[in-house]
C-alpha positions as protocol buffer text, in pm:
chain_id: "A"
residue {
  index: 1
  type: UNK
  ca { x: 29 y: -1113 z: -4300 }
}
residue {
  index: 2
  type: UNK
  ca { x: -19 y: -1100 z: -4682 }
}
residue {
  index: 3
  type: UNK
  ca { x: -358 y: -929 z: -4611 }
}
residue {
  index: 4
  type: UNK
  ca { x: -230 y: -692 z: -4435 }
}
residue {
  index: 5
  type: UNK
  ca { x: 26 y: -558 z: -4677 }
}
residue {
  index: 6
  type: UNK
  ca { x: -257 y: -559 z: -4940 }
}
residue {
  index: 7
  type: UNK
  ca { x: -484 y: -325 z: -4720 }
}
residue {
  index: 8
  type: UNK
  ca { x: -200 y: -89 z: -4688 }
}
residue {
  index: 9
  type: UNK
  ca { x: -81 y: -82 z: -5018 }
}
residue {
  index: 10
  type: UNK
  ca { x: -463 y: -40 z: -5132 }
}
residue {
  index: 11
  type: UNK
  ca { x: -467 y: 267 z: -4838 }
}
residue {
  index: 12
  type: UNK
  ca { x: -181 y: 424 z: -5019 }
}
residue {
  index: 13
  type: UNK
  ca { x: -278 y: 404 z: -5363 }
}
residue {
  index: 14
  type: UNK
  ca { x: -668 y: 544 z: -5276 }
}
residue {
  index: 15
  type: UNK
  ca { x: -445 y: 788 z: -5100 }
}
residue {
  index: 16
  type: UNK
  ca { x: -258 y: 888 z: -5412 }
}
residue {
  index: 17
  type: UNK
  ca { x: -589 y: 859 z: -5649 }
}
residue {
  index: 18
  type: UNK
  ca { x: -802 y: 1072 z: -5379 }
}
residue {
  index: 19
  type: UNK
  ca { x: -543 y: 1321 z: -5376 }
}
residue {
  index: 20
  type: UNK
  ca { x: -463 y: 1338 z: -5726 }
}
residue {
  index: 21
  type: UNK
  ca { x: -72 y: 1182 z: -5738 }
}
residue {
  index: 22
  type: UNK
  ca { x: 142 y: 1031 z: -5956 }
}
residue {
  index: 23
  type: UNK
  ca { x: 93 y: 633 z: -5915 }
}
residue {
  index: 24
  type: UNK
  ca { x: 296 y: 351 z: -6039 }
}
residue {
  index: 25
  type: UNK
  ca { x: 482 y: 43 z: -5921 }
}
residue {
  index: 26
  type: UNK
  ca { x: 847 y: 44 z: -5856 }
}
residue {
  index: 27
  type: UNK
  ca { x: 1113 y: -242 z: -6001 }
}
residue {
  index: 28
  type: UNK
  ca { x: 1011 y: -478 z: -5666 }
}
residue {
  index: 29
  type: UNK
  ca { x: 632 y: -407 z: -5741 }
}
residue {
  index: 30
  type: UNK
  ca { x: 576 y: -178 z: -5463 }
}
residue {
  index: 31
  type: UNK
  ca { x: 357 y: 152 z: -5539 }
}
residue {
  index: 32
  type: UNK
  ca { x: 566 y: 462 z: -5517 }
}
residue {
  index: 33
  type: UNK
  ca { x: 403 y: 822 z: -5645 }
}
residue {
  index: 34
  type: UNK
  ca { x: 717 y: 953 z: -5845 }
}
residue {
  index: 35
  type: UNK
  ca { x: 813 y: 1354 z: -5869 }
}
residue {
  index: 36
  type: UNK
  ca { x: 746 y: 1531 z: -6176 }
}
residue {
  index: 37
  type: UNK
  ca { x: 1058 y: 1676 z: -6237 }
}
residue {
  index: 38
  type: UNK
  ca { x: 1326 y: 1445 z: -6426 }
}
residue {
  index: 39
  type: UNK
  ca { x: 1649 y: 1590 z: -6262 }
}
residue {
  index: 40
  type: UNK
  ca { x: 1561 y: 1453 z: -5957 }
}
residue {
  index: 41
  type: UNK
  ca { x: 1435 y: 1126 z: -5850 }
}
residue {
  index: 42
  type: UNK
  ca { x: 1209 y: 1186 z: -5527 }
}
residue {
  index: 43
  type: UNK
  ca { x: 937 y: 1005 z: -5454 }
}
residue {
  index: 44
  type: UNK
  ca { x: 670 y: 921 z: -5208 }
}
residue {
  index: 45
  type: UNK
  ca { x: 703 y: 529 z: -5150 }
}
residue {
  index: 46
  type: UNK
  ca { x: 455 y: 251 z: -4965 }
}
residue {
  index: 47
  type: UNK
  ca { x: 596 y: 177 z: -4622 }
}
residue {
  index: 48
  type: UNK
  ca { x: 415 y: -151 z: -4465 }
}
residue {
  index: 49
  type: UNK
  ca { x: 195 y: 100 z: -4169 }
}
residue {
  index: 50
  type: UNK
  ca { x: -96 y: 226 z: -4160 }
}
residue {
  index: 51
  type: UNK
  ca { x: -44 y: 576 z: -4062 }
}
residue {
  index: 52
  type: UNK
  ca { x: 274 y: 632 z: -4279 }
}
residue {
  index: 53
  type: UNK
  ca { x: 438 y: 674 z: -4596 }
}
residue {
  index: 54
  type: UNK
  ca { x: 764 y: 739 z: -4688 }
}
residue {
  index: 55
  type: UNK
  ca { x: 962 y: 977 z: -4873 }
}
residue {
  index: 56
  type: UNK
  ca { x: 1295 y: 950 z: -5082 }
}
residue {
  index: 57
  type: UNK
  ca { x: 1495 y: 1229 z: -5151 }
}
residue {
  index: 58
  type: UNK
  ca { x: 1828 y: 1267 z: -5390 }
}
residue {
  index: 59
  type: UNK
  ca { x: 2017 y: 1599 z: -5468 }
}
residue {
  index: 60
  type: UNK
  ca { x: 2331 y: 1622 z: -5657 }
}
residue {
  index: 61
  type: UNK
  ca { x: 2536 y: 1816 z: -5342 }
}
residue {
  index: 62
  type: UNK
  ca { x: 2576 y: 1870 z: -5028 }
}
residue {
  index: 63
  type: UNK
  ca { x: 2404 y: 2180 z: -4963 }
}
residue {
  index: 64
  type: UNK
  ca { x: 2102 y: 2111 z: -5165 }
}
residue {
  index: 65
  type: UNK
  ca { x: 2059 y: 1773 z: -4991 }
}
residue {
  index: 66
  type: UNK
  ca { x: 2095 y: 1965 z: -4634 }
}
residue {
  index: 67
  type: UNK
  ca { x: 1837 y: 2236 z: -4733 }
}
residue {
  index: 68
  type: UNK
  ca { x: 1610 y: 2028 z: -4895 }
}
residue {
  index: 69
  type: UNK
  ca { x: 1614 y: 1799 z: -4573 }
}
residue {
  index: 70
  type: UNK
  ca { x: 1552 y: 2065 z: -4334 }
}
residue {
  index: 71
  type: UNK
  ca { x: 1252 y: 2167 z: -4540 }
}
residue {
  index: 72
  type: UNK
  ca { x: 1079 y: 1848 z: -4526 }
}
residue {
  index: 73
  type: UNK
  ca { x: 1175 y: 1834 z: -4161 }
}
residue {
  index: 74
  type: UNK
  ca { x: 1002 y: 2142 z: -4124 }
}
residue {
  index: 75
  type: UNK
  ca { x: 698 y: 1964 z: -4261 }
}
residue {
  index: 76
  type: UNK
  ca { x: 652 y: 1746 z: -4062 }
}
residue {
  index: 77
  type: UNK
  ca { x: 877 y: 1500 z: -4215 }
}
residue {
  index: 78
  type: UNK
  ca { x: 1072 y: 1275 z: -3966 }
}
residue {
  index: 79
  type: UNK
  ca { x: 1471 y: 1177 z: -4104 }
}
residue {
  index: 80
  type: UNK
  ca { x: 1456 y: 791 z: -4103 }
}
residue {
  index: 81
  type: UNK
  ca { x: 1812 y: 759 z: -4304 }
}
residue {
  index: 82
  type: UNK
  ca { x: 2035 y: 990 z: -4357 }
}
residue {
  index: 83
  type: UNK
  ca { x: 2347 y: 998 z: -4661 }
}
residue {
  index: 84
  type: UNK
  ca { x: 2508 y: 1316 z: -4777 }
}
residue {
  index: 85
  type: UNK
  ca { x: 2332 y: 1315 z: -5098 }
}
residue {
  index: 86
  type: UNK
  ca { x: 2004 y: 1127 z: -5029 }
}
residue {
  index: 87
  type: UNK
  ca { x: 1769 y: 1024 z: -4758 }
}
residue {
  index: 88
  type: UNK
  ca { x: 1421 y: 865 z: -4651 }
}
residue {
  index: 89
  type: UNK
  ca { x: 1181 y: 1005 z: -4427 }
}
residue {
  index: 90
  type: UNK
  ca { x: 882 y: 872 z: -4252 }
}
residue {
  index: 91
  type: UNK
  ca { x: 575 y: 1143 z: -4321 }
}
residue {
  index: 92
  type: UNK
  ca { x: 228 y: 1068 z: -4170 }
}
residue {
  index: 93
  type: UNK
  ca { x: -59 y: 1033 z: -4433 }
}
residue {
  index: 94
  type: UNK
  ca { x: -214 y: 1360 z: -4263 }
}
residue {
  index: 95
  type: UNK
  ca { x: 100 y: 1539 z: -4338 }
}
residue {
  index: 96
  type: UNK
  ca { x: 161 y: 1363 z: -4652 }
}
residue {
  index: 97
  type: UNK
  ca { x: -49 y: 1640 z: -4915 }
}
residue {
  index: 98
  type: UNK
  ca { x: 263 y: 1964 z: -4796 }
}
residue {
  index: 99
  type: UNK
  ca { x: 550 y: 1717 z: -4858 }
}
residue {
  index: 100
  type: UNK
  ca { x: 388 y: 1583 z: -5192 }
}
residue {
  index: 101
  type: UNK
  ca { x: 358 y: 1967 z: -5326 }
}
residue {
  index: 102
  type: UNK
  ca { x: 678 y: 2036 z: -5250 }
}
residue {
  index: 103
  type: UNK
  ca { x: 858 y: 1724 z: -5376 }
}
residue {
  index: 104
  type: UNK
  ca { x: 577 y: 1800 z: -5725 }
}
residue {
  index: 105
  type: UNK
  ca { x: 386 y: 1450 z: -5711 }
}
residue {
  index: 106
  type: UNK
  ca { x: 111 y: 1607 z: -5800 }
}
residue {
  index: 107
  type: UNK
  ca { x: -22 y: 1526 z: -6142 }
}
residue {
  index: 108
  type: UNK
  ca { x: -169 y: 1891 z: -6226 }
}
residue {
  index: 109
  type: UNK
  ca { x: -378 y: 2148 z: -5989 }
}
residue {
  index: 110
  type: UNK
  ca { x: -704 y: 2073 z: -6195 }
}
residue {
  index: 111
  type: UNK
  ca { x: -1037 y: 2060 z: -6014 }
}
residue {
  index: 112
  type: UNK
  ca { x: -1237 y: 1744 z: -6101 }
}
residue {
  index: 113
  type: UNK
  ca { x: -1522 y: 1980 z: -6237 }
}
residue {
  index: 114
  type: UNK
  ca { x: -1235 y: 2196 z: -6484 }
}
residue {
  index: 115
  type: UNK
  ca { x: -1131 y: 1857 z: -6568 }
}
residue {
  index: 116
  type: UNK
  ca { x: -1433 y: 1688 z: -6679 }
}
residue {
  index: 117
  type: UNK
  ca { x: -1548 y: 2040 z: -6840 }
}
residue {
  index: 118
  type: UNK
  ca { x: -1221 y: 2017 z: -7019 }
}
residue {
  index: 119
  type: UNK
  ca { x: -1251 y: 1610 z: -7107 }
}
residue {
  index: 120
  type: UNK
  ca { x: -1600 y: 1722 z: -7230 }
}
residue {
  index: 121
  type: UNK
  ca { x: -1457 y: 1982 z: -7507 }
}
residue {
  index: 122
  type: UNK
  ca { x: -1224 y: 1781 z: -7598 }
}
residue {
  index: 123
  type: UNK
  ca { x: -1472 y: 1470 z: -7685 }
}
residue {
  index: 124
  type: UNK
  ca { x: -1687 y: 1764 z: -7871 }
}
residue {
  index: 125
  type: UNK
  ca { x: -1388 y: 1882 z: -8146 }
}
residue {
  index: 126
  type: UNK
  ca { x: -1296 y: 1518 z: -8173 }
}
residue {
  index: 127
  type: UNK
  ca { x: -1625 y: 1411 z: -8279 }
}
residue {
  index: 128
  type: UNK
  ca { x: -1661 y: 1727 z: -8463 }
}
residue {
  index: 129
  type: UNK
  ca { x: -1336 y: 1678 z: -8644 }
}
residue {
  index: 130
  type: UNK
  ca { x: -1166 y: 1940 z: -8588 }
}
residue {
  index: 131
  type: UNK
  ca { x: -955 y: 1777 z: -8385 }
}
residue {
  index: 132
  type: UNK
  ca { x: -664 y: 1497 z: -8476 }
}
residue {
  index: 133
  type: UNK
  ca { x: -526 y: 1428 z: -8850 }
}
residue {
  index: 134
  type: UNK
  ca { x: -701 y: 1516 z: -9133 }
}
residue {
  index: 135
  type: UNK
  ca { x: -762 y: 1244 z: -9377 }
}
residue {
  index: 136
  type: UNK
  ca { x: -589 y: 1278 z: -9698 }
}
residue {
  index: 137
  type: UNK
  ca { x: -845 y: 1304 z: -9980 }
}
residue {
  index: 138
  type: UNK
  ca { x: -738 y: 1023 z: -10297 }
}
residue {
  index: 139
  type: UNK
  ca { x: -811 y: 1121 z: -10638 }
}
């Protein structure tokens, strides 16, 4: 049983690498892949199957909640619990990438070549030093 869990918690955080998300582990240890945005506190959470993932959803009223839900319904998102200010869904890993730009998961739309082009001129003006603090001369 304990292997199990492992290979699916390993499948979603390859998932979340792969496809560029947010990682961390929650207060129980369990990966989640957090939203971006601090008002909110959505999130794309490890569910114990190997097809799905879930999704957590909190808006401070009523009608945000209810649009916000149909959206993700509407993306292939099925309701799993429903409040009237938050909810989980079940979304299949196929489905998962739509639900993950909407909710913002993503870390940053970066290609991996812009990115290690970018990581390259970085290391350059470091080394140079033109980059970081200047050392104070001492007289």
């Amino acid at each position: 049983m304990a292997r199990v869990l492992n290979e699916t918690k390993k499948k979603f955080k390859q998932f979340c690498l792969d496809k560029n998300l947010r990682y961390k582990l929650d207060d129980c240890n369990d990966p989640i892949s957090p939203t971006r945005k601090r008002v909110v506190d959505d999130h794309l959470y490890w569910i114990d199957h190997p097809t799905k993932i879930g999704v957590y959803i909190q808006r401070d009223s009523k009608l945000k909640f209810t649009r916000t839900k149909t959206k993700l319904i509407s993306l292939g998102c099925v309701l799993n619990q429903d409040g009237d200010y938050d909810g989980t869904f079940f979304v299949t890993y196929k489905k998962a990438m739509r639900t993950a730009r909407y909710l913002g998961v993503a870390k940053n739309k970066f290609s991996t070549e812009k990115r290690k082009a970018a990581r390259e001129r970085m290391k350059k003006l470091w080394e140079s030093g033109k980059m970081g603090r200047k050392k104070k001369e001492t007289t």
